[in-house]
FISE-414687 format. One record per residue (C-alpha): residue in one letter; z negated, y, x. Coordinates in nm, 2 decimals, decimal comma. Layout:
<rs>
residuo Z Y X
A Z Y X .
...
</rs>
This chain:
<rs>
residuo Z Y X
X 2,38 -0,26 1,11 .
X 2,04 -0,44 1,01 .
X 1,91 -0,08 1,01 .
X 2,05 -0,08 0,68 .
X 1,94 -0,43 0,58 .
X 1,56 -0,29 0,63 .
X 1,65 0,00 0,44 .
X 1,79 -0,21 0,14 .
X 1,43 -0,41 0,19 .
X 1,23 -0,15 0,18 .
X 1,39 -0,06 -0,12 .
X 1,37 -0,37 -0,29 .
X 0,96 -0,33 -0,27 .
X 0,98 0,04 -0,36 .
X 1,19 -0,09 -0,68 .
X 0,94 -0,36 -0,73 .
X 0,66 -0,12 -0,74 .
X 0,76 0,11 -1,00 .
X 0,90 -0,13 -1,25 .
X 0,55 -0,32 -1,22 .
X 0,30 -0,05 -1,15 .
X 0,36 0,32 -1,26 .
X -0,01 0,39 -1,18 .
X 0,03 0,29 -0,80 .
X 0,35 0,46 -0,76 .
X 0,18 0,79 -0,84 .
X -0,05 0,69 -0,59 .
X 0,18 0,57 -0,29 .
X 0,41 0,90 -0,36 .
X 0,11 1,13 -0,22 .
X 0,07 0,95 0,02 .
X 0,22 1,10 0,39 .
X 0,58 0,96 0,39 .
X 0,59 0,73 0,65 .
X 0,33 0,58 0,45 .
X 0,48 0,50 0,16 .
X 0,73 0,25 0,25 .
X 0,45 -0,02 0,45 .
X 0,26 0,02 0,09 .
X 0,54 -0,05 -0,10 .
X 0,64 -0,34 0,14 .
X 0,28 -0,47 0,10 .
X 0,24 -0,42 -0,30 .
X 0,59 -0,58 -0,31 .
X 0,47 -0,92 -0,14 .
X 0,17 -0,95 -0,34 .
X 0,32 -0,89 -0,69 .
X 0,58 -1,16 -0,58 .
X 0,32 -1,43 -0,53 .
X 0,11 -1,29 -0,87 .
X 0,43 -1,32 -1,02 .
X 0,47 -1,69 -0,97 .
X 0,11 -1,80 -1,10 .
X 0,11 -1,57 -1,41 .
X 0,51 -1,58 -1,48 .
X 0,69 -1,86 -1,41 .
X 0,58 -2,10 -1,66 .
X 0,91 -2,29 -1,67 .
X 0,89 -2,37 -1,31 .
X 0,71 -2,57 -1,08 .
X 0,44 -2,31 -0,97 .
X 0,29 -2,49 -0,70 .
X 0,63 -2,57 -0,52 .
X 0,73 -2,26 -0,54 .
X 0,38 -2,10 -0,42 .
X 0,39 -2,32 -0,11 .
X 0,78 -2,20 -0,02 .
X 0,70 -1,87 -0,06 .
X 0,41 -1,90 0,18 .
X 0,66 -2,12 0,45 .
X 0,90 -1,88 0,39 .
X 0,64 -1,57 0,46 .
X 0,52 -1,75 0,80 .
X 0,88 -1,83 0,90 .
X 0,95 -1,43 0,79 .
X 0,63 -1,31 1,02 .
X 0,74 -1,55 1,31 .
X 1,11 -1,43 1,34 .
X 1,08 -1,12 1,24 .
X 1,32 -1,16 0,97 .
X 1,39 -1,32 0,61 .
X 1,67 -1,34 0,40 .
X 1,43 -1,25 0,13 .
X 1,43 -0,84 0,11 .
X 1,08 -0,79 0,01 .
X 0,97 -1,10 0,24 .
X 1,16 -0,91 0,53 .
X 0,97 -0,56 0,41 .
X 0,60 -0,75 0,42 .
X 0,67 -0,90 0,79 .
X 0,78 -0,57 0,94 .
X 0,46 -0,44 0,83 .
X 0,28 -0,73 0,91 .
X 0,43 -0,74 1,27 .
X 0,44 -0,33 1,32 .
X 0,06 -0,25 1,19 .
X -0,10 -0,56 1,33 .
X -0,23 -0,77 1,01 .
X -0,42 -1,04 1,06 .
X -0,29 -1,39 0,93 .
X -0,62 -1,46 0,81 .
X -0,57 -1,18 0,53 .
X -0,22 -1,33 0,42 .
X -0,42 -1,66 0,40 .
X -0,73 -1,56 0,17 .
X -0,50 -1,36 -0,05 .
X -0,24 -1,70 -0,08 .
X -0,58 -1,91 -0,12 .
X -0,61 -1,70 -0,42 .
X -0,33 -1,73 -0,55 .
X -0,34 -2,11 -0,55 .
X -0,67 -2,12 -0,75 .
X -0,51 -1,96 -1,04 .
X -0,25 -2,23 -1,05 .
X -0,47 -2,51 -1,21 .
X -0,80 -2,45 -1,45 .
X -1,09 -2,34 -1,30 .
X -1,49 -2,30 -1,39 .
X -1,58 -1,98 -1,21 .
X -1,95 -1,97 -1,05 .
X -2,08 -1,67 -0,87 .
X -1,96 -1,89 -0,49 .
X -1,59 -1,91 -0,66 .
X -1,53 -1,55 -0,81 .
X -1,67 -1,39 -0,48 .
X -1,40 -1,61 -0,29 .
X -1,14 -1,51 -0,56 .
X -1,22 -1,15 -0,52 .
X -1,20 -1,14 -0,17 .
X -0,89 -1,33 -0,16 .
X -0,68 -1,19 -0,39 .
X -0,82 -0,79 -0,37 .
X -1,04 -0,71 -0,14 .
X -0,78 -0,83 0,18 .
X -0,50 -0,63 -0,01 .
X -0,76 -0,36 0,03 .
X -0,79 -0,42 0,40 .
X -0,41 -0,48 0,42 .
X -0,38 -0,13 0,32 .
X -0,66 0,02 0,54 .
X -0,43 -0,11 0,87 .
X -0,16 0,10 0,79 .
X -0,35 0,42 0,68 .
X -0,57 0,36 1,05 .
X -0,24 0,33 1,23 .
X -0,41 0,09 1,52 .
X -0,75 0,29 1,52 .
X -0,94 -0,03 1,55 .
X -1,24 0,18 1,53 .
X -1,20 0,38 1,23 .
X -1,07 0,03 1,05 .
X -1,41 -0,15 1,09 .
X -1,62 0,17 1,01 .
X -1,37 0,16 0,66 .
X -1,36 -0,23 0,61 .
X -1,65 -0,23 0,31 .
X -1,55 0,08 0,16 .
X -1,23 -0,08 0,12 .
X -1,33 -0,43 0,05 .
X -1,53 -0,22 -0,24 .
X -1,22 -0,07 -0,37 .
X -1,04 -0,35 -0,38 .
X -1,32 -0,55 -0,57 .
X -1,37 -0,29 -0,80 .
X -0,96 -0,26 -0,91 .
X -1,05 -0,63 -0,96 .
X -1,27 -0,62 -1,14 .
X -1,12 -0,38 -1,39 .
X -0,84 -0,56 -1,41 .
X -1,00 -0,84 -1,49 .
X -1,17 -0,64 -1,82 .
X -0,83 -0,52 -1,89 .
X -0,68 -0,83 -1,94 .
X -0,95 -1,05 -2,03 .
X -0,77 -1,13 -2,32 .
X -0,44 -1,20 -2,21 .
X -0,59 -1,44 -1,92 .
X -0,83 -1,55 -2,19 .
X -0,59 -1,67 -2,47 .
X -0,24 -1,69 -2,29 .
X -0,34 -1,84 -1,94 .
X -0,66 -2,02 -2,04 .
X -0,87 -1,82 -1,74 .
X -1,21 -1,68 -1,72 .
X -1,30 -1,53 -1,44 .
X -1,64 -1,38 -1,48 .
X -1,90 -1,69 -1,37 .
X -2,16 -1,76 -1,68 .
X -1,99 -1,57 -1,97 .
X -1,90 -1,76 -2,23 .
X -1,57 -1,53 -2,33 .
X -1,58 -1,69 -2,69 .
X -1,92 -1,52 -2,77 .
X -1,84 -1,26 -2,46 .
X -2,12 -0,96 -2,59 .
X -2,18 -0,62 -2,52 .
X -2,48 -0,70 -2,28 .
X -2,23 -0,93 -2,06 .
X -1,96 -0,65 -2,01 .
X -2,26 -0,37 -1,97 .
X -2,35 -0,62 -1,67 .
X -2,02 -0,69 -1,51 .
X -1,94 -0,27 -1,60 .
X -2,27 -0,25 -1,39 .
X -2,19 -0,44 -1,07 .
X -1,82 -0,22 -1,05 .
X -2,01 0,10 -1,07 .
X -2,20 0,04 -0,77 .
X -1,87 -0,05 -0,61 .
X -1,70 0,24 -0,73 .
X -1,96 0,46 -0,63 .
X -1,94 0,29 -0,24 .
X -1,59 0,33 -0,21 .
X -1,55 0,71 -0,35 .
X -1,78 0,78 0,01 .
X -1,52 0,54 0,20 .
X -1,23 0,74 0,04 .
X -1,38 1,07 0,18 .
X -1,36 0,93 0,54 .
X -1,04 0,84 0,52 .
X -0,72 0,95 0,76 .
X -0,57 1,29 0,57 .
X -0,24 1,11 0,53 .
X -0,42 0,84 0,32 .
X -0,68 0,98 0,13 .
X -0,51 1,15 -0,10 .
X -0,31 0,88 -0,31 .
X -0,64 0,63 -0,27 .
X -0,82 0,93 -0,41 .
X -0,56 0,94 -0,73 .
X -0,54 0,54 -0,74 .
X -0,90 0,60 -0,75 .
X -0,88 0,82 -1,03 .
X -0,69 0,64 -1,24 .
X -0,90 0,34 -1,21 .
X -1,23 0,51 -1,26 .
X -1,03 0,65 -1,57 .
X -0,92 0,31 -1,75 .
X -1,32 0,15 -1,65 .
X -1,44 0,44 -1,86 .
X -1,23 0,40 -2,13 .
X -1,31 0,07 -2,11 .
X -1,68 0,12 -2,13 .
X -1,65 0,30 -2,43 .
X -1,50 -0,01 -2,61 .
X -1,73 -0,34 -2,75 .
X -1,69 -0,62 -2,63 .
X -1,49 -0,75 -2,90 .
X -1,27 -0,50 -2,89 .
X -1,15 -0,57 -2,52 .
X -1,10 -0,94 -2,62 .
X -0,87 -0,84 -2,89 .
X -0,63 -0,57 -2,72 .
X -0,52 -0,44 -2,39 .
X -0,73 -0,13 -2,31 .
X -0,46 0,09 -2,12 .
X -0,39 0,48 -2,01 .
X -0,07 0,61 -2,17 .
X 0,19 0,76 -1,92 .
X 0,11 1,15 -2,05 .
X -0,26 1,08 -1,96 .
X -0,17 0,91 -1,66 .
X 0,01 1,26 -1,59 .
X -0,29 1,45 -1,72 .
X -0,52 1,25 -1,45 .
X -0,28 1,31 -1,14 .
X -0,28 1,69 -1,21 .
X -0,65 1,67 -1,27 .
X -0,71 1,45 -0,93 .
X -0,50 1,72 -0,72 .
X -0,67 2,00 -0,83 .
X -1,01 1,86 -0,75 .
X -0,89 1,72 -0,41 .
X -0,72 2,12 -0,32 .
X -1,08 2,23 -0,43 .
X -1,22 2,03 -0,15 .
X -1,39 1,81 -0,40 .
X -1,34 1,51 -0,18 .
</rs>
């Protein structure tokens, strides 16, 4: 009978990534099937813990931060939680061999953005790498499948990938994290006279790490590479869009990619990847 307890968990994280990411479900659907649901248990956990530092306002943050990490140990350990998207993340955790030290850095992330924080270059790198580019390699020991080998040859591009979602993210919502949550992430930018030559910088370093991970991409395991290739897509989509907006523009709105163009790009991305453009 707990057969259908994990299939109820792996659910709840499938659920949990379509109501908070349309753009990665498009993704995680091409990839193989028995892909899909160790993604989904992964994206699951981490919106859960993003979810409690950007969210929960009414609540005491930090307590419940630290139980969800107990609980995620005690989950890994036993091979079990009460928790359905807890008990999805540990059987991936356990199956495809994820380090702790990944689970750490990403949680060590998570705590920074739970008090006020002046971001140098030593701080955003270690936020980076905690809270995207471990997701990234996360990810990369599923879509190896215990091929030590092709894992470590993949680590940067990943790492890259990972950064570079960042790092759009963070120009996405700069104003949101800005003006709601009082953060700025980007060290030595002064986001109340943020100008055009600061964004053309940090638009700059994710191009480079775009460009690294696109040759990553190419080497990766058939099963995988075609919903990183669309998640690439996408995201290469949105930074251009982005890059055609000032900077005051981006600290005033959202800067986002309608569902119909989101459509527009998978259709485009799978024609290009059938033409062996990858």
């Amino acid at each position: 009978m707990k057969a259908l307890y994990d299939k109820l968990s792996a659910e709840c994280s499938k659920l949990t990534t379509r109501r908070y990411s349309t753009s990665f479900s498009l993704g995680i659907y091409f990839l193989n099937r028995h892909l899909r649901a160790p993604i989904y248990g992964i994206y699951g956990f981490v919106r859960l813990a993003d979810e409690i530092v950007d969210s929960f306002h009414d609540y005491d943050k930090a307590y419940l931060l630290n139980k969800f990490r107990q609980d995620c140990y005690e989950a890994i350990d036993m091979g079990i939680s009460l928790n359905p998207v807890l008990h999805a993340f540990q059987e991936v955790v356990n199956n495809y061999g994820i380090e702790r030290e990944l689970i750490d850095l990403f949680l060590r992330s998570m705590e920074m953005d739970l008090s006020k924080q002046d971001y140098n270059s030593e701080k955003y790198d270690q936020y980076i790498l905690g809270s995207a580019q471990v997701v990234g390699l996360m990810c990369l020991r599923v879509f190896t499948e215990g091929n030590d080998a092709q894992y470590q040859a993949l680590k940067e591009p990943a790492m890259k990938l990972g950064s570079a979602f960042q790092k759009v993210n963070f120009l996405r919502d700069v104003q949101a994290d800005y003006y709601t949550l009082s953060r700025n992430y980007f060290p030595e930018v002064n986001l109340s006279r943020f100008s055009n030559d600061e964004k053309k910088l940090i638009e700059a370093d994710i191009e480079g790490e775009f460009k690294e991970a696109l040759a990553g991409i190419k080497k990766l395991p058939a099963g995988a590479r075609r919903g990183v290739y669309l998640a690439y897509i996408y995201y290469k989509e949105l930074f251009n869009k982005i890059k055609r907006c000032t900077a005051e523009k981006v600290m005033s709105e959202r800067i986002r990619i309608s569902n119909r163009q989101k459509f527009g790009l998978m259709c485009d991305s799978m024609i290009r990847y059938k033409m062996n453009a990858i």
